[in-house]
N, C-alpha and C positions, 0 to 999 in steps of 0.2 A: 059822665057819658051823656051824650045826646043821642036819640033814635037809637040808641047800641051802639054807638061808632065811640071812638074813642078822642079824645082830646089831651091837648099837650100837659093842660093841669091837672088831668087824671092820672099822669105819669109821676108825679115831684114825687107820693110818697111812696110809690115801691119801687122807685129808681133809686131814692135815700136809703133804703132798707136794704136796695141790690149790692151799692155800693159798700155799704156798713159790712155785709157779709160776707161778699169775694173780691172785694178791692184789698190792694196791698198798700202799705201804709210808704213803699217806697214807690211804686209803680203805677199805682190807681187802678184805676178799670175803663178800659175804653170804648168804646160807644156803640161796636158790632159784639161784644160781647152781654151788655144792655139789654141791648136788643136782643138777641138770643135768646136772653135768661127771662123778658119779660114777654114772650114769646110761650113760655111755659109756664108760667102762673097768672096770663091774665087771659082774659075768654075774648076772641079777636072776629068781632063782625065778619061776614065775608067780605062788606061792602070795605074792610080796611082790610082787606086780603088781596084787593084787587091791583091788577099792576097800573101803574101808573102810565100814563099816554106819553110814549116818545123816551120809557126808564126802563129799567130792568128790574124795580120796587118796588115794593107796594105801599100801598097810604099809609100804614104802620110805621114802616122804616121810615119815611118821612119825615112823621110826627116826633118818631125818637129822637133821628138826628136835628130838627127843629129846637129841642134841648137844647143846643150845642150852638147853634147858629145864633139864634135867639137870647140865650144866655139865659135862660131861664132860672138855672137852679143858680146861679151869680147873681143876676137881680135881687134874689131874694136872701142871699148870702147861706147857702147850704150848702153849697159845693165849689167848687172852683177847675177850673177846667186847664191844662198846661200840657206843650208836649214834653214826653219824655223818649228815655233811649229804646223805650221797650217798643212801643207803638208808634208806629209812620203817620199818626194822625194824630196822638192826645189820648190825653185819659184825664177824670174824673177822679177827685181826690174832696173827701167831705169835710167841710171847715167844722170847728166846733160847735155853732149853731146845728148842721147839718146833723150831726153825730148828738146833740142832745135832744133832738126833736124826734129821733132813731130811737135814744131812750126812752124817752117821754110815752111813745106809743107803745112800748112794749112794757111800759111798766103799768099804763093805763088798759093792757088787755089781759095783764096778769091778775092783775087787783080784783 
């Protein structure tokens, strides 16, 4: 985070984490549901609460769907992004890098 505002790489790991735990292993998890869920476990500046000029969204949703655009969590090989039959837009499915780096931090906060 910078100033409290949030950035797209303070997303990768509890988007990994979001996916790991309510994504379907046939269906994924798609991008408004994401958003949603990281809406409730991370602490959201106002100044990313603000709607955006000329949208109907605020800086938040942006940054998440930037994910997506961007290819963030693909660049880095932790997720992979595809549409499916379930969602009119794509969903989020975590490669095995993604899914052991999931482990890795849970077994590093258990220890």
């Amino acid at each position: 985070m910078v100033n409290g505002r949030i950035r797209e790489s303070d997303l990768i790991e509890p988007v990994l984490k979001i996916i790991a735990k309510y994504g379907d292993n046939n269906e994924g998890l798609d991008i408004t549901k994401i958003d949603e869920l990281l809406r409730k476990i991370l602490p959201i500046s106002d100044e990313d609460k603000k709607i955006l000029k000329g949208r109907k969204d605020d800086r938040f949703s942006q940054i998440v769907r930037n994910l997506v655009s961007h290819r963030t969590l693909e660049r880095h090989g932790l997720a992979h992004y595809q549409k499916t039959s379930t969602y009119r837009r794509g969903a989020y499915y975590l490669t095995r890098k993604g899914a052991s780096m999931v482990s890795e931090k849970n077994k590093t906060r258990t220890a």
